[in-house]
SENU-789048 format. One record per residue (C-alpha): residue number from 0; residue in one letter; z, x, y. Coordinates in pm, 1 decimal. Layout:
// residues N
PT  num  residu         z         x         y
PT  NUM       A         Z         X         Y
...
// end
This chain:
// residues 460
PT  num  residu         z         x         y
PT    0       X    2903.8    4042.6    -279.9
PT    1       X    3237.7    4007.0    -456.8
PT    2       X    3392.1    3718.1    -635.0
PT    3       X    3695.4    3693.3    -846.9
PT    4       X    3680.4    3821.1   -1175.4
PT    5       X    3888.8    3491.7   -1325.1
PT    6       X    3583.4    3297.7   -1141.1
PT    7       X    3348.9    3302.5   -1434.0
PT    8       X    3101.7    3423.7   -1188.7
PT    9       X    2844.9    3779.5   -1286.0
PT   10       X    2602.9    4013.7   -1084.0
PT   11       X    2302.1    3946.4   -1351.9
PT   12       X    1995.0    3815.0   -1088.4
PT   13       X    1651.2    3673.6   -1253.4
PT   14       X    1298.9    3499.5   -1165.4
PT   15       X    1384.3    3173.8   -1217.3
PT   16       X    1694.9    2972.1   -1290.6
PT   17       X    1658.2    2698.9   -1558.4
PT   18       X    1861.6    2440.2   -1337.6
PT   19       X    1640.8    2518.2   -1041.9
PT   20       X    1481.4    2179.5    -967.3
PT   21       X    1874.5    2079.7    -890.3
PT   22       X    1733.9    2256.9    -550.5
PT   23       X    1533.4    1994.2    -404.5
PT   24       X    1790.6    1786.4    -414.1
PT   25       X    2043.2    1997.0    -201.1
PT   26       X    2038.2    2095.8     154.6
PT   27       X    2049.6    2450.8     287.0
PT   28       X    2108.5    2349.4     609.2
PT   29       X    2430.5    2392.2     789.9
PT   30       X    2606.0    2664.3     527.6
PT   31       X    2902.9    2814.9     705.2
PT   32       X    3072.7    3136.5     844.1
PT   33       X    3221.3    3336.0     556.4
PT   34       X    3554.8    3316.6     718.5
PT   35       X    3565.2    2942.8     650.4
PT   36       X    3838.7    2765.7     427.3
PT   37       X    3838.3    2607.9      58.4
PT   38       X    3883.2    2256.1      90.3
PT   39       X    4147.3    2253.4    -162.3
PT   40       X    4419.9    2542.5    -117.8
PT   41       X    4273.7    2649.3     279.9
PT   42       X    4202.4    3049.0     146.4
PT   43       X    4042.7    3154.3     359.7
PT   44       X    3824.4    3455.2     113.2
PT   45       X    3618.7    3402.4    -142.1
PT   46       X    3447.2    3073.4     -73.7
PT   47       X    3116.2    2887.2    -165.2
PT   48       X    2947.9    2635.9       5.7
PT   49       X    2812.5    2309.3    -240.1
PT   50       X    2439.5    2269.4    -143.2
PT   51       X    2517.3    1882.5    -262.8
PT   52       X    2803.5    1777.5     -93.0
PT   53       X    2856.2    2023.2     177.8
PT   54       X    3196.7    2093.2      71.4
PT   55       X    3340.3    2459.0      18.6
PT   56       X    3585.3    2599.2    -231.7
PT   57       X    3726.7    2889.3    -335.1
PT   58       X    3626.5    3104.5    -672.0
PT   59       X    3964.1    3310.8    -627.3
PT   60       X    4143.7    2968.4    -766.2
PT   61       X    3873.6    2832.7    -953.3
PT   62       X    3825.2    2536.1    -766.8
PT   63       X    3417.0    2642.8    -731.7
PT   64       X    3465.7    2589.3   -1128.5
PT   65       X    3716.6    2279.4   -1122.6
PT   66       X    3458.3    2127.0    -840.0
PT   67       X    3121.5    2186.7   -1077.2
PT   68       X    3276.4    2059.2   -1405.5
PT   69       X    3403.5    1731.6   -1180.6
PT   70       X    3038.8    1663.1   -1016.9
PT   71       X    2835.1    1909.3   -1155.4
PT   72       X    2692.5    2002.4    -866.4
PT   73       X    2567.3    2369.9   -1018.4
PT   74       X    2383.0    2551.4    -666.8
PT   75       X    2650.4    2703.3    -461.6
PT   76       X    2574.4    2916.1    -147.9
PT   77       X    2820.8    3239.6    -102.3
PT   78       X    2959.8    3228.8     270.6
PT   79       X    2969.0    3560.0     315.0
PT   80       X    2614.3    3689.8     199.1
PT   81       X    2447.1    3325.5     138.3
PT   82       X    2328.9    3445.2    -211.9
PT   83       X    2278.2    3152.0    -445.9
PT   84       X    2426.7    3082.9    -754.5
PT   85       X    2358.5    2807.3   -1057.3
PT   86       X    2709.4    2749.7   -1249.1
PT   87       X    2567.5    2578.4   -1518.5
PT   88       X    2334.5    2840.7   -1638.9
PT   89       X    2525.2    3145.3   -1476.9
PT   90       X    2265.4    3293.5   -1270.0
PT   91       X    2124.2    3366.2    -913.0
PT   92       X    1854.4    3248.9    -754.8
PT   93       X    1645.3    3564.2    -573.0
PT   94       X    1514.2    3535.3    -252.1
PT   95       X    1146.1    3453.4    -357.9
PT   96       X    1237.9    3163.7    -597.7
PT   97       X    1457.7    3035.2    -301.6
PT   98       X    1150.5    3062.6     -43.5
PT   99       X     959.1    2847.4    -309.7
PT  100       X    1212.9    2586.2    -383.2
PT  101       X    1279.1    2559.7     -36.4
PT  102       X     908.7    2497.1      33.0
PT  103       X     837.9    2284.9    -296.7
PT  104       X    1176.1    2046.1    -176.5
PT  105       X     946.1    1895.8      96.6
PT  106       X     808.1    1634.8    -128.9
PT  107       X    1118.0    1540.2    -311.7
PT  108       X    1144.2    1202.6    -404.9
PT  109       X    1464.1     957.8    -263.2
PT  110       X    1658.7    1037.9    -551.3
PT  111       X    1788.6    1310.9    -464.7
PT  112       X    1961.1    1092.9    -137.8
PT  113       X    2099.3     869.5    -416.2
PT  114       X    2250.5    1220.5    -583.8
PT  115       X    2365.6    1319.2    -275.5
PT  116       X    2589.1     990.6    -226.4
PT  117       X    2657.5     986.6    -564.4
PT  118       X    2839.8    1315.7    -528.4
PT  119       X    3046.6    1171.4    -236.6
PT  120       X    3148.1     839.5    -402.2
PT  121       X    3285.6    1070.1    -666.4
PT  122       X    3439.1    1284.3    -388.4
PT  123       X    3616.4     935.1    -218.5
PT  124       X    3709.9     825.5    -577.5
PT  125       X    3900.2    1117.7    -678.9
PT  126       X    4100.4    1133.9    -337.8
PT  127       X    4178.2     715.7    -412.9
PT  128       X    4262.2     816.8    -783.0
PT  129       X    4567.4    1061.3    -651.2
PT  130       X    4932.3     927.5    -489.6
PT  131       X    4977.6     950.0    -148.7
PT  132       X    5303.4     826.9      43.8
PT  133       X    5358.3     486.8     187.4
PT  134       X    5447.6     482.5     516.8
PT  135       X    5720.9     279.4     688.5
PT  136       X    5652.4     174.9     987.6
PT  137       X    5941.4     -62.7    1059.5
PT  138       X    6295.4     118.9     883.6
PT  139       X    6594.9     -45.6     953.1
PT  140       X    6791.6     198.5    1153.6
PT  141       X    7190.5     183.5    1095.2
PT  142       X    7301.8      86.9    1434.1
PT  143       X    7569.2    -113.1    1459.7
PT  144       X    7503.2    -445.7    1652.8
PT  145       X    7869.3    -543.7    1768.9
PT  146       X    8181.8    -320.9    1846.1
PT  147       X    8447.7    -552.7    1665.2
PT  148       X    8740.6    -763.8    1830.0
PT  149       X    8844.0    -565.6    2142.0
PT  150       X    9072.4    -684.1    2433.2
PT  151       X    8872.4    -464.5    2713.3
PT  152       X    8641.0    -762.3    2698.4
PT  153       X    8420.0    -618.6    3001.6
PT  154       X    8349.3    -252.8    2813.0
PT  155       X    8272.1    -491.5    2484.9
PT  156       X    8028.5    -622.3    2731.4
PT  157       X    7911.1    -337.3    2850.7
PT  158       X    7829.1    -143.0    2558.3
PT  159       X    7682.9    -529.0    2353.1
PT  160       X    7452.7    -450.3    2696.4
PT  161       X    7348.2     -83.1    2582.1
PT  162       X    7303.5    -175.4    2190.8
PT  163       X    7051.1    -464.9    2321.2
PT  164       X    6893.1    -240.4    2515.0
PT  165       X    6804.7     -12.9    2228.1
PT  166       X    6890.3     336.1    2142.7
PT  167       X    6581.8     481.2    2334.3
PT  168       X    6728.2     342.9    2658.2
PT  169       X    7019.4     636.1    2615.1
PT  170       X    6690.7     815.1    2714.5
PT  171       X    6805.2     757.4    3073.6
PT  172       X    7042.8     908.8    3249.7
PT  173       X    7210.1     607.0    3402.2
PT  174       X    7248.8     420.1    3094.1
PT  175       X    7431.0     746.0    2904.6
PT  176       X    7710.6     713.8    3215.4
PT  177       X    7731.6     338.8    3124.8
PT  178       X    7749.9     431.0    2761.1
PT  179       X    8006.7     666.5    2799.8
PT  180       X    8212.7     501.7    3063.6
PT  181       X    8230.9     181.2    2823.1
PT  182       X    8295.5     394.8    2490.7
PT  183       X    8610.4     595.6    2635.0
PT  184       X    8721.5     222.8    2737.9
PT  185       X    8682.4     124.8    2391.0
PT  186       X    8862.6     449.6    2205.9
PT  187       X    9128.6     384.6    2470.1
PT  188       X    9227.3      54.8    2296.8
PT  189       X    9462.1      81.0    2017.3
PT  190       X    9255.2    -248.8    1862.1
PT  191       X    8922.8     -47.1    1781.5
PT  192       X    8922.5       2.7    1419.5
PT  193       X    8951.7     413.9    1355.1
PT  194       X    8646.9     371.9    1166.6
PT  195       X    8442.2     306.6    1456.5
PT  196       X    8635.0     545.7    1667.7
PT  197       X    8528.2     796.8    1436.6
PT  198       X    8196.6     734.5    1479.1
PT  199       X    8174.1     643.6    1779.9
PT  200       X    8351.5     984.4    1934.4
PT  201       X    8104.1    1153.4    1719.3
PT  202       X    7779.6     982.3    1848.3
PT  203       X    7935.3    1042.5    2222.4
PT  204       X    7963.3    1429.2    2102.1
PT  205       X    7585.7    1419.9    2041.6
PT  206       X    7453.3    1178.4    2235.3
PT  207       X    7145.6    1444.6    2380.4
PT  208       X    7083.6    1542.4    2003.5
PT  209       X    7068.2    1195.4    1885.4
PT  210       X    6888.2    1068.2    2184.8
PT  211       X    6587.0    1310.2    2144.9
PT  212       X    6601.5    1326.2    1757.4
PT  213       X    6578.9     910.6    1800.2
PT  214       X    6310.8     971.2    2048.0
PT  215       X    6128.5    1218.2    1852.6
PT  216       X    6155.8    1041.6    1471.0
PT  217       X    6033.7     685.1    1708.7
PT  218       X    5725.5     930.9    1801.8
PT  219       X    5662.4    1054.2    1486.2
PT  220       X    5639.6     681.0    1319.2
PT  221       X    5399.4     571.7    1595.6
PT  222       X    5191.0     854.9    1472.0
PT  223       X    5238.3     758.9    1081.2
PT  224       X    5189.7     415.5    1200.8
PT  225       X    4887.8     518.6    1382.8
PT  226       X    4777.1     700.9    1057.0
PT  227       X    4855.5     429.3     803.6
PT  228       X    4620.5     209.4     959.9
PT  229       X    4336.6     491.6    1007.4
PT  230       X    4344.6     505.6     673.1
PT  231       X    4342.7     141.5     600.7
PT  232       X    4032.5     128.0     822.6
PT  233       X    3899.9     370.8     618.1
PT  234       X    3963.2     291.5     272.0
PT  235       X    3845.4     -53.7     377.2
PT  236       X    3511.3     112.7     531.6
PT  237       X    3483.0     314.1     195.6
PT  238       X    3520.0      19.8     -51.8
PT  239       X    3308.6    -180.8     150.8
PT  240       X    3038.7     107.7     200.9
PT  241       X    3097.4     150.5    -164.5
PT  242       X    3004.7    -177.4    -273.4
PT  243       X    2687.2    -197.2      -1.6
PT  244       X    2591.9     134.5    -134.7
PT  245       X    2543.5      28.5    -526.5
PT  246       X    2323.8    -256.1    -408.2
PT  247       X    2134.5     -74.2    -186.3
PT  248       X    2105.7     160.9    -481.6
PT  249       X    1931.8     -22.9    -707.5
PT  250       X    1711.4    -194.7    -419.7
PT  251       X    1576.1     215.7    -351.9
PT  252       X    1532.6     245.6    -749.7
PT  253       X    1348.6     -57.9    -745.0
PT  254       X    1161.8      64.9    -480.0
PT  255       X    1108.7     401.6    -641.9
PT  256       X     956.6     224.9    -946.8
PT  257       X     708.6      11.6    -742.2
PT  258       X     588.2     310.1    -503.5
PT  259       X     525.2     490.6    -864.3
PT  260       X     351.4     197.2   -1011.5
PT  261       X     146.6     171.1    -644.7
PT  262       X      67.9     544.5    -686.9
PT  263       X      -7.3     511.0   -1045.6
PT  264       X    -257.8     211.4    -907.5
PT  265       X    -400.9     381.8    -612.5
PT  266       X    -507.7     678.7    -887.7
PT  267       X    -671.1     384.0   -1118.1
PT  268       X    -878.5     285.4    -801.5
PT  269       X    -953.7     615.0    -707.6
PT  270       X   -1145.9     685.8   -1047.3
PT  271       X   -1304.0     354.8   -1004.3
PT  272       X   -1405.7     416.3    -657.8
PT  273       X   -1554.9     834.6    -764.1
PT  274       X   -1765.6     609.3   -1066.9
PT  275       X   -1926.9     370.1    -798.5
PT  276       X   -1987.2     610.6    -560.3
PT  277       X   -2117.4     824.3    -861.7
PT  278       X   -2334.1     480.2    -945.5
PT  279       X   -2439.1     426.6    -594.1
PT  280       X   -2581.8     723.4    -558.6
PT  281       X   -2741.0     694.1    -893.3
PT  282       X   -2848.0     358.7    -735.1
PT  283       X   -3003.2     528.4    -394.3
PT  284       X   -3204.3     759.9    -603.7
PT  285       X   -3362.8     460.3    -798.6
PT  286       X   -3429.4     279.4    -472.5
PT  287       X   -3546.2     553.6    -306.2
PT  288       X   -3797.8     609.2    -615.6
PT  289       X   -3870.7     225.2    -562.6
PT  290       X   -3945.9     253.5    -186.9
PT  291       X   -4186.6     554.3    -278.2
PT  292       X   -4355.4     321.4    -510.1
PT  293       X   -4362.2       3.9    -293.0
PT  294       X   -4494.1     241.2      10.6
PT  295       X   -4782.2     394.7    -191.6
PT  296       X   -4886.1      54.7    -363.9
PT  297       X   -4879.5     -67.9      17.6
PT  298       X   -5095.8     203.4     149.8
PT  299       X   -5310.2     171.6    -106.3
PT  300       X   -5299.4    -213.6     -85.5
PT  301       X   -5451.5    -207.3     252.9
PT  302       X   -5770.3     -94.7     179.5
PT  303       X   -5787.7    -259.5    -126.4
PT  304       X   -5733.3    -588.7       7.0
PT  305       X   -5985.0    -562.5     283.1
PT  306       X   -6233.4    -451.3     -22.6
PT  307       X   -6181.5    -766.5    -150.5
PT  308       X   -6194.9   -1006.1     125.3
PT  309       X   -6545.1    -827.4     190.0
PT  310       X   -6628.5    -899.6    -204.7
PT  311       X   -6515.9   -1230.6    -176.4
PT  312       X   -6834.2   -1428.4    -193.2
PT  313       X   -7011.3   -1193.7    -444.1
PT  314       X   -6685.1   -1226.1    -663.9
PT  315       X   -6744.3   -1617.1    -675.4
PT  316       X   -7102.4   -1603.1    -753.1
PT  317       X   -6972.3   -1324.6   -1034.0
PT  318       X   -6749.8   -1568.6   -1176.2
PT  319       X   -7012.6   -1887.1   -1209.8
PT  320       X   -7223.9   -1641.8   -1341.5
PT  321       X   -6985.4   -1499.2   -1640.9
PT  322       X   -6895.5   -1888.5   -1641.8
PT  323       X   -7272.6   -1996.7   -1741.0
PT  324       X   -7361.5   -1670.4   -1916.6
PT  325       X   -7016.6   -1768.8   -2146.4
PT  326       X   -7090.1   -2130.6   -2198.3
PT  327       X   -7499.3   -2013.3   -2314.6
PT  328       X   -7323.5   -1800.3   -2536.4
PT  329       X   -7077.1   -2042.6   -2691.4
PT  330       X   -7361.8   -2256.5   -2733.8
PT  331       X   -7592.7   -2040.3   -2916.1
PT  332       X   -7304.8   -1948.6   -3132.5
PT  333       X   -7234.8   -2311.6   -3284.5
PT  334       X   -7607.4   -2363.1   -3255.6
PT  335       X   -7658.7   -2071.0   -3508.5
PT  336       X   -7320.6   -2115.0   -3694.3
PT  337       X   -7497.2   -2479.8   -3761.8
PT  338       X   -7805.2   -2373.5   -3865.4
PT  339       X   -7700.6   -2115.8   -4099.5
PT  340       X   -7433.5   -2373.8   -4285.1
PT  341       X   -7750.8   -2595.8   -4253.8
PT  342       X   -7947.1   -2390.5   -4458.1
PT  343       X   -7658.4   -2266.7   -4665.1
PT  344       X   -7774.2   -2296.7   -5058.6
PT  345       X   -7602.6   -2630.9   -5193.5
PT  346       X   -7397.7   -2651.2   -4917.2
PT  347       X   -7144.8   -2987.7   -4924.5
PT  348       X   -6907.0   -3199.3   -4708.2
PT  349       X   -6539.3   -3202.4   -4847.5
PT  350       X   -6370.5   -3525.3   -4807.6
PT  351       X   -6186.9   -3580.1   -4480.7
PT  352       X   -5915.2   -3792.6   -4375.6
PT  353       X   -5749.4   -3855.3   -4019.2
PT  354       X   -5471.5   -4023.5   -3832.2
PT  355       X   -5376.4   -4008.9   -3451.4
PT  356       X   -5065.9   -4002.1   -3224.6
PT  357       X   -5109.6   -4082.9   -2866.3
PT  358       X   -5140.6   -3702.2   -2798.5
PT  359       X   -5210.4   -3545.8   -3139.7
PT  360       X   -5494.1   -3542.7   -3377.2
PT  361       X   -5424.0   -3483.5   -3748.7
PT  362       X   -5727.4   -3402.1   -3971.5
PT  363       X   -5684.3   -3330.3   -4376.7
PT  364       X   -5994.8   -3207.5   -4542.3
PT  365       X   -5913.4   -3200.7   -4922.4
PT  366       X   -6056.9   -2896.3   -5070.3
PT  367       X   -5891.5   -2699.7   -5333.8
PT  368       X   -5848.3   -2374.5   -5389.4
PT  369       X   -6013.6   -2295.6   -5012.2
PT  370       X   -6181.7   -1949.6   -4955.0
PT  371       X   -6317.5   -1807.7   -4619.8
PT  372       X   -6216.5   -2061.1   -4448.1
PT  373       X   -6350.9   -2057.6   -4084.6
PT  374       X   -6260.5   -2345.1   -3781.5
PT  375       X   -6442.6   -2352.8   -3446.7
PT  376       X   -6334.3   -2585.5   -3161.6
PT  377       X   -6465.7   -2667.5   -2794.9
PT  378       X   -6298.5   -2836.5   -2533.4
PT  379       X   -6574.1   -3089.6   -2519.3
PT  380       X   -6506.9   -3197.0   -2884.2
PT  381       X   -6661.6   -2987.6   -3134.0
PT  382       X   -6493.5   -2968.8   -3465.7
PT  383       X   -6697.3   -2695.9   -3652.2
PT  384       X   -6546.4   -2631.4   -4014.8
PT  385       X   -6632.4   -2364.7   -4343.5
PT  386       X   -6513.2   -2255.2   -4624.8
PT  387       X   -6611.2   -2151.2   -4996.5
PT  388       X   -6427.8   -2269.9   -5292.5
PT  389       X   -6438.5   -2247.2   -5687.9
PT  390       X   -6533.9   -1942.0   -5833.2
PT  391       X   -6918.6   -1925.0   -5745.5
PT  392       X   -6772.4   -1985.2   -5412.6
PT  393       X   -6957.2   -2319.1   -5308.6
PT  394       X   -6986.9   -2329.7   -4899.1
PT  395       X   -6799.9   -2638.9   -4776.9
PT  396       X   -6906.1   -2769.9   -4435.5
PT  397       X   -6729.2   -3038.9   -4188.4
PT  398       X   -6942.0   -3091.3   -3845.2
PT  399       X   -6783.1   -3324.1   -3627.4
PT  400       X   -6867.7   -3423.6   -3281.2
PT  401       X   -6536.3   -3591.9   -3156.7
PT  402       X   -6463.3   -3874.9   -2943.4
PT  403       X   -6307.7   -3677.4   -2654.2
PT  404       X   -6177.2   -3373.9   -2498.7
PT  405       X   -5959.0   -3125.8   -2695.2
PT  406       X   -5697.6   -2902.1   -2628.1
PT  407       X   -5815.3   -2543.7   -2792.3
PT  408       X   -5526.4   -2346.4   -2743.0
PT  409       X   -5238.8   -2588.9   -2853.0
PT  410       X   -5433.6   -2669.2   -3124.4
PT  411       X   -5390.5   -2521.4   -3515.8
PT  412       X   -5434.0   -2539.6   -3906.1
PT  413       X   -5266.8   -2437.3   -4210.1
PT  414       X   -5453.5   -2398.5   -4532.8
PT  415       X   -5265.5   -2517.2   -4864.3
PT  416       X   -5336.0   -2516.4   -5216.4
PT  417       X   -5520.9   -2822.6   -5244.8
PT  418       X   -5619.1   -2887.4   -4843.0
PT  419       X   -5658.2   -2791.7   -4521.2
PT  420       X   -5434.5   -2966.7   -4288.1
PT  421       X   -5566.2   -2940.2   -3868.1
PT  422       X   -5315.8   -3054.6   -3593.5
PT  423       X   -5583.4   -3111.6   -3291.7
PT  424       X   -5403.8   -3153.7   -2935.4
PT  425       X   -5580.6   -3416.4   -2758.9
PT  426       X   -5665.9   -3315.5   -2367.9
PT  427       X   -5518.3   -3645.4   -2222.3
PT  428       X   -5231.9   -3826.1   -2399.3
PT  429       X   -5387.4   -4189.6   -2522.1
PT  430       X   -5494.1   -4331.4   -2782.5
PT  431       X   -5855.5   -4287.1   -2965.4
PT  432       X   -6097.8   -4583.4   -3064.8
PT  433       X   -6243.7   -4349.3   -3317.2
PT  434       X   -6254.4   -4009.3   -3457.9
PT  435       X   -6580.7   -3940.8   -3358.9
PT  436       X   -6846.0   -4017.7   -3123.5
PT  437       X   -7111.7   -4212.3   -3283.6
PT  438       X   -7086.3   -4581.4   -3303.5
PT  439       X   -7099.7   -4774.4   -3625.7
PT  440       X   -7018.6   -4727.1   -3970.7
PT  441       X   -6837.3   -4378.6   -3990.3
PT  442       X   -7033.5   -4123.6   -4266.0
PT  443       X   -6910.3   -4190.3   -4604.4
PT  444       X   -6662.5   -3820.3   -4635.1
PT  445       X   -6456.5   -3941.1   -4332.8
PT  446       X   -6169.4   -4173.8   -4450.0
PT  447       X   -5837.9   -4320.0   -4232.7
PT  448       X   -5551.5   -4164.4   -4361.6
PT  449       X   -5333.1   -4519.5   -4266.5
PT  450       X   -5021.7   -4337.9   -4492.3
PT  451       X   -4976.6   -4079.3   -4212.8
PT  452       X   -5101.9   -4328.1   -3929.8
PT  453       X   -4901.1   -4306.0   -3592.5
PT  454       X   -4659.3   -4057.9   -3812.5
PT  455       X   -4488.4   -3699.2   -3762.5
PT  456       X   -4693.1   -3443.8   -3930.3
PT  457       X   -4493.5   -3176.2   -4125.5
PT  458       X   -4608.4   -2780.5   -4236.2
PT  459       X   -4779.6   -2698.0   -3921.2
// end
């Protein structure tokens, strides 16, 4: 390859040039015949093609340089042996980095189109930014209109008749006779000012000349006339193109920034669609472990079941037979639990005192100091209480056969320093007659506690 040693251009070649991402957003496309000319001064040698613009100058005159430091627009292609070459870092680009630049600039983004105008707004402003000649499409041509005072009054018409008709009417034949014929009249008369005689001799001695210079300067303007308003058109297509183009600019930034934030979003949704389909699977395995369990339980339901519907009546009978054997047993337990208090050495009844709610029993026995103590219900009524007190530890004993049903389970006591307070839940929600069963006067230990009648009971 050669290149002009004024060029600022060298030989050196390496891996990889540190401006080469300005690659993707040029176009290799198209680059030109080495015989091709520089934009600027037409040499026809030593030219480079911009990958930006498309443009081509010469690095004989340093317009490659002049171009670069204008734009910068740094990858240039050389015509003659397409070798690439960065101007801002001073280096080639090798055929391999090329290849993968060339194949990496598939999924360049739309900026590079924005660059790529960018470049040729530049181009357009730099051309408006320099003089260029006005063109006149109308001059006012020095032709004189009249031929004075003059006594040959039908040449004076004659030739008033050629001057209307315009100088590019001498074009034709006919009308140079009649020009001529009428002009000799007119230098013939001793009135026609020797100014215009002058002139007028000397426009008859070169009429042809004058007649196709006319003719050729008249085609000439059309064609600068023509070209004036080319250029109008086009300066008015650029500024308008101009203007469109910044708008449309920052409608494709915009548009760059959303497809980046969409991108950015799809990503987000991405991971959270890989961590439910992670979870769903996660998910499968526990229903499948489910349905493994469910079908085994089931297959071993089956049989089961139609054990039991077999059992069915023996199960009943079973059950009123625990039920009886139960209630003998609970029987024989207060039976004995009385008979050993019974015979209990100086066993004694605390004092006892009671008050009612509609649903709620509430029973104080007044024992200090309470050891052992010991409470047995039934749902018929039984109200079994022991306890020791005092330091020979005295048995205490409270046997009460009450006036109706009892709730057992809702039922409970606390025991305090100086008594033993019982909440009793009553099985139906009314009011009691009594405390106990038996009629008449109540024993002498069993008090109504009318302070705490009908009242909220607290500490239990």
């Amino acid at each position: 390859m050669k290149a002009d040693s004024n060029s600022g251009f060298s030989l050196k070649s390496q891996k990889q040039c540190d401006h080469h991402s300005a690659f993707l957003c040029c176009d290799l496309t198209g680059v030109p015949s080495h015989d091709i000319h520089c934009k600027r001064c037409q040499r026809p040698k030593e030219n480079w093609f911009c990958l930006s613009c498309k443009d081509v100058f010469c690095s004989v005159n340093r317009h490659v340089s002049e171009h670069y430091n204008q734009t910068k627009h740094c990858l240039f292609v050389y015509c003659s042996n397409k070798s690439t070459w960065c101007c801002s870092c001073k280096k080639y680009l090798d055929a391999e980095v090329i290849k993968q630049l060339w194949a990496n600039k598939q999924s360049r983004s739309s900026s590079a189109k924005l660059e790529s105008i960018d470049a040729k707004v530049v181009d357009v402003t730099d051309l408006l930014s320099k003089p260029f000649p006005t063109i006149n499409v109308h001059p006012q041509l020095d032709v004189p209109l009249s031929v004075g005072q003059d006594e040959l009054a039908l040449a004076k018409e004659g030739l008033r008749n050629v001057f209307d008709r315009g100088l590019k009417a001498l074009a034709d034949s006919k009308v140079q006779e009649e020009f001529l014929l009428y002009s000799a009249t007119l230098l013939s008369a001793e009135s026609c000012p020797s100014e215009l005689k002058v002139n007028l001799s000397s426009f008859r001695c070169n009429l042809s000349e004058e007649t196709s210079a006319f003719i050729k300067a008249q085609d000439e303007l059309k064609v600068a006339s023509e070209l004036s308003a080319s250029i109008t058109q086009k300066l008015f297509v650029v500024r308008q193109q101009t203007s469109k183009y910044d708008e449309v600019k920052k409608e494709m930034i915009a548009s760059d920034e959303k497809v980046a934030k969409y991108k950015s979003t799809i990503k987000e949704l991405e991971a959270c669609l890989a961590t439910e389909v992670s979870n769903r699977k996660k998910i499968d395995e526990v229903i499948d472990s489910i349905e493994t369990q469910i079908t085994i339980a089931r297959d071993g339901l089956v049989p089961d079941l139609a054990q039991a519907s077999s059992m069915e009546g023996r199960t009943q009978a079973a059950y009123q037979l625990l039920t009886r054997k139960q209630s003998h047993w609970d029987n024989l337990k207060i039976m004995f639990t009385r008979f050993a208090i019974a015979n209990a050495t100086m066993s004694r009844h605390p004092s006892v005192k009671w008050a009612q709610q509609p649903d709620t029993l509430y029973i104080t026995i007044e024992l200090p100091d309470a050891q052992d103590v010991k409470l047995t219900l039934e749902p018929e009524g039984k109200f079994l209480f022991s306890a020791t007190a005092g330091a020979e530890k005295t048995p205490y004993v409270v046997d009460l056969d009450l006036y109706d049903k009892i709730d057992v389970n809702e039922s409970r006591y606390s025991v305090g320093s100086r008594n033993i307070f019982h909440l009793v839940k009553k099985a139906e929600n009314k009011w009691w007659s009594r405390l106990i069963k038996q009629e008449g006067k109540a024993p002498g230990f069993l008090k109504v506690d009318w302070d705490n009648w009908g009242d909220e009971q607290a500490g239990i």
